[in-house]
mmCIF file of the C-alpha atoms, coordinates in Angstrom:
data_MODEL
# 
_entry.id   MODEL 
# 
loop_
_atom_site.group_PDB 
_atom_site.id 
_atom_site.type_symbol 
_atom_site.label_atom_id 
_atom_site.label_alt_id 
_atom_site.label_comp_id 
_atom_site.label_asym_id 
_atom_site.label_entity_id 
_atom_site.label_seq_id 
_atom_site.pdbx_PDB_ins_code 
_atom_site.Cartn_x 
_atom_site.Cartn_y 
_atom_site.Cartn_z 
_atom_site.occupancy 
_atom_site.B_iso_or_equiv 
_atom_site.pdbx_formal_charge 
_atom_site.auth_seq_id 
_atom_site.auth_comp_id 
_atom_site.auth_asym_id 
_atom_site.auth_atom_id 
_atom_site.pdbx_PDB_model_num 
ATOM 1  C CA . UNK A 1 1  ? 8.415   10.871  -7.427  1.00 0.00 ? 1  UNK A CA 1 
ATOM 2  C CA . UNK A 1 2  ? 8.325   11.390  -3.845  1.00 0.00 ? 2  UNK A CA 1 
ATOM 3  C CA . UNK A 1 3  ? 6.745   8.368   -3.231  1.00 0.00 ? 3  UNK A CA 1 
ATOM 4  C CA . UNK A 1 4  ? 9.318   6.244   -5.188  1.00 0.00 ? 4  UNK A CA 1 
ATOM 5  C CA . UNK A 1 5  ? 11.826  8.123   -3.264  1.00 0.00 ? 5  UNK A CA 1 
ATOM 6  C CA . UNK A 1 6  ? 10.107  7.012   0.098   1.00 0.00 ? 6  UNK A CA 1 
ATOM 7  C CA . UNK A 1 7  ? 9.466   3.518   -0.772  1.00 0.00 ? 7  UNK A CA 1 
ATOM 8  C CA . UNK A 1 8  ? 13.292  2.955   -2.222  1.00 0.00 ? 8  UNK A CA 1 
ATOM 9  C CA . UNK A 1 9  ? 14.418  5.047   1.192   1.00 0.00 ? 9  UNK A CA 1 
ATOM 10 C CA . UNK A 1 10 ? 12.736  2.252   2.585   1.00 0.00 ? 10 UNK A CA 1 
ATOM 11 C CA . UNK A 1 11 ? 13.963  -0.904  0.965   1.00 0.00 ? 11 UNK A CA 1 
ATOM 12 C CA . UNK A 1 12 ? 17.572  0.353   1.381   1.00 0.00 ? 12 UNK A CA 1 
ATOM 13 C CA . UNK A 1 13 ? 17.203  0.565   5.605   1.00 0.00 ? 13 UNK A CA 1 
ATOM 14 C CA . UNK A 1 14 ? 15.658  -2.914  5.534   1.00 0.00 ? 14 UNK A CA 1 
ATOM 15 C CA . UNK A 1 15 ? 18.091  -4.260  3.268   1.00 0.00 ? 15 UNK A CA 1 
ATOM 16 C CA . UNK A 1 16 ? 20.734  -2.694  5.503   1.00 0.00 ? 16 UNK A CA 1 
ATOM 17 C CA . UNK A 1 17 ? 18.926  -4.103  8.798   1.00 0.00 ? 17 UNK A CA 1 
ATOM 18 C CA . UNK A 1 18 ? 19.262  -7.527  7.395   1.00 0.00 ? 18 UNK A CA 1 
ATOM 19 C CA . UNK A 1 19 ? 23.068  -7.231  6.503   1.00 0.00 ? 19 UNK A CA 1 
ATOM 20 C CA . UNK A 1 20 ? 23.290  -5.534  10.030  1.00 0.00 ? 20 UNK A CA 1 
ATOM 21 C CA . UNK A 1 21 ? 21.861  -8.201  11.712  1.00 0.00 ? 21 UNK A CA 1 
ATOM 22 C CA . UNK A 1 22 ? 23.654  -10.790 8.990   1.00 0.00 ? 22 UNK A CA 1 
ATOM 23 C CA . UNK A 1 23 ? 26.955  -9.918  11.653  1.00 0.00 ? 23 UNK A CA 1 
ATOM 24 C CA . UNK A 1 24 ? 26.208  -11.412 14.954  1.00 0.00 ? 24 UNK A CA 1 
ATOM 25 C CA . UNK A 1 25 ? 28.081  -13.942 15.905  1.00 0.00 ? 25 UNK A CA 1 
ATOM 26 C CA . UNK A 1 26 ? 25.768  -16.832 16.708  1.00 0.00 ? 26 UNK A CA 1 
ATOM 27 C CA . UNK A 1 27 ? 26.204  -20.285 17.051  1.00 0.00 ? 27 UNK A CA 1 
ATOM 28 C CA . UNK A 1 28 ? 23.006  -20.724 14.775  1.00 0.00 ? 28 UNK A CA 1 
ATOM 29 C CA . UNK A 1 29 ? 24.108  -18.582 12.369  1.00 0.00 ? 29 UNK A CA 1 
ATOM 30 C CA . UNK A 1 30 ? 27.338  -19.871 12.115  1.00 0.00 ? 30 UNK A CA 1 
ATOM 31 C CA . UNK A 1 31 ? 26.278  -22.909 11.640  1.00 0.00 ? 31 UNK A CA 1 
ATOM 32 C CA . UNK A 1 32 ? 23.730  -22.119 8.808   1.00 0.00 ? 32 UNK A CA 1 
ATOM 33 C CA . UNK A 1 33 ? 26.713  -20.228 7.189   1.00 0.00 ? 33 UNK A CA 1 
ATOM 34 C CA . UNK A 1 34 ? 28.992  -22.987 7.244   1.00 0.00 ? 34 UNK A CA 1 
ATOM 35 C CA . UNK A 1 35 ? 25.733  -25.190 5.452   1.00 0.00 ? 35 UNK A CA 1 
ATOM 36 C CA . UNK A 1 36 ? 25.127  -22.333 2.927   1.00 0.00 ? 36 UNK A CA 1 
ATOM 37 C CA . UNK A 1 37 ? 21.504  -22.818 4.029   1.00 0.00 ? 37 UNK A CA 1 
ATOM 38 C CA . UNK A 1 38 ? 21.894  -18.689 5.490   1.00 0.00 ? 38 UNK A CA 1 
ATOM 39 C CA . UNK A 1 39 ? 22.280  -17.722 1.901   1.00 0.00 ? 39 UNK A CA 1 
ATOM 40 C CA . UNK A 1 40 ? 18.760  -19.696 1.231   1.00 0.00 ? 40 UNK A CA 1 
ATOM 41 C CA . UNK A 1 41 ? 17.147  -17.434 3.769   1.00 0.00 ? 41 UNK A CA 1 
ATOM 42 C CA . UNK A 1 42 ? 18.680  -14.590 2.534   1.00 0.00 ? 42 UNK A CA 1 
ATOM 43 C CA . UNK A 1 43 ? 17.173  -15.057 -0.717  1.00 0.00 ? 43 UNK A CA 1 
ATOM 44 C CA . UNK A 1 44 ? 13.703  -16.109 0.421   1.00 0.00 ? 44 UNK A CA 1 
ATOM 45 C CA . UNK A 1 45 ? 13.483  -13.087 2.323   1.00 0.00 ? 45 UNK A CA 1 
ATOM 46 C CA . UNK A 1 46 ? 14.751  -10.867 -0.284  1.00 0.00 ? 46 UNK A CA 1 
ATOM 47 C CA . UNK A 1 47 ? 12.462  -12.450 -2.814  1.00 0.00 ? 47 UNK A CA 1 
ATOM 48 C CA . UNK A 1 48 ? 9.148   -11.901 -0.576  1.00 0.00 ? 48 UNK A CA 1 
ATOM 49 C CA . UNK A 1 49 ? 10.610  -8.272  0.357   1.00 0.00 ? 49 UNK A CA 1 
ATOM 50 C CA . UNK A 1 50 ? 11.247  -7.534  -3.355  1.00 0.00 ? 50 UNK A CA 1 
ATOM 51 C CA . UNK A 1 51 ? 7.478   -8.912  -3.959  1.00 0.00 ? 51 UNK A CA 1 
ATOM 52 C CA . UNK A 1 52 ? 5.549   -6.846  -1.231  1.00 0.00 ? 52 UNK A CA 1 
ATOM 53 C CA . UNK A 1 53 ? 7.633   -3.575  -2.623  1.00 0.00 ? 53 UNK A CA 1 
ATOM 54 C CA . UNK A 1 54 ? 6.062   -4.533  -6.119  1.00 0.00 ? 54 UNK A CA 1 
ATOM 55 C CA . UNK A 1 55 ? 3.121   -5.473  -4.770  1.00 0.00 ? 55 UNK A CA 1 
ATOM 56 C CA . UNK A 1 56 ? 2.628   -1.700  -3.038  1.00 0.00 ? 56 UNK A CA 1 
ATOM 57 C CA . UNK A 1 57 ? 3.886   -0.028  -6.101  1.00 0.00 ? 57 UNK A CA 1 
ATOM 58 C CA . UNK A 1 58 ? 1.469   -1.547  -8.353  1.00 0.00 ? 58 UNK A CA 1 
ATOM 59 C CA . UNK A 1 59 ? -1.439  -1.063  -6.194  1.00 0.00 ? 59 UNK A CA 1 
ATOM 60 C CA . UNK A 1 60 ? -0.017  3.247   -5.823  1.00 0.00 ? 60 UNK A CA 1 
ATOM 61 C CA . UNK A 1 61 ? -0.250  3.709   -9.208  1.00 0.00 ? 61 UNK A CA 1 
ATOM 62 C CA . UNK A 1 62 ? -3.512  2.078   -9.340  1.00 0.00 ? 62 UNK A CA 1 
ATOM 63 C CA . UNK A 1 63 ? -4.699  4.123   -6.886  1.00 0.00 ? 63 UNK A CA 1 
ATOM 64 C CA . UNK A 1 64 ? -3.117  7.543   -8.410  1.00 0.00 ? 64 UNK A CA 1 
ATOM 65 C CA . UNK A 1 65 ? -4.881  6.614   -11.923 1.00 0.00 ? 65 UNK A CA 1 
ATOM 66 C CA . UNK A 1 66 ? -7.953  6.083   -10.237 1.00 0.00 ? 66 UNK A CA 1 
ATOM 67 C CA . UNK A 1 67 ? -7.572  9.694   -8.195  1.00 0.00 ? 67 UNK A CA 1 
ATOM 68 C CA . UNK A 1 68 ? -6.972  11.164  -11.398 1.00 0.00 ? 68 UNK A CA 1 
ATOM 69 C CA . UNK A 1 69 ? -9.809  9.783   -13.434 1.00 0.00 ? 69 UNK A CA 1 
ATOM 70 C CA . UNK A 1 70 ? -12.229 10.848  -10.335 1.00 0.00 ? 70 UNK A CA 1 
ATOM 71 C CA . UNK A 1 71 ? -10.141 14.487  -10.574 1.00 0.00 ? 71 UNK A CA 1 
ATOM 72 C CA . UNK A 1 72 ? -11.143 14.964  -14.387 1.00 0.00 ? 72 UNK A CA 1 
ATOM 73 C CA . UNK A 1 73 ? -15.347 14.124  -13.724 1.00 0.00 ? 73 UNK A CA 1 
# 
């Protein structure tokens, strides 16, 4: 429980970084906003974020099974 605690801890300050840095005023940025293409970006980074996150959790409990299988011999 901990663990999910950490890891969701975790997703919610780099969610928050990216909406942070989302702000500046740019020229770059202001022109990807004006093509929609920052919302593109946005979502491809979100998607591989959201990925790794699953990725990690998958491979934890894996990991915690295993412990616990080793625990019982």
């Amino acid at each position: 429980m901990i663990k999910m605690r950490l890891i969701i801890t975790a997703l919610f300050c780099t969610v928050v970084s990216f909406v942070a840095t989302a702000q500046e005023n740019t020229s770059d940025l202001g022109l990807m906003r004006s093509n929609g293409k920052i919302f593109v970006v946005m979502a491809v980074v979100l998607t591989i974020l959201f990925g790794l996150f699953a990725y990690l959790i998958s491979i934890d409990k894996k990991i915690s099974r295993l412990e616990k299988e080793e625990q019982r011999q």
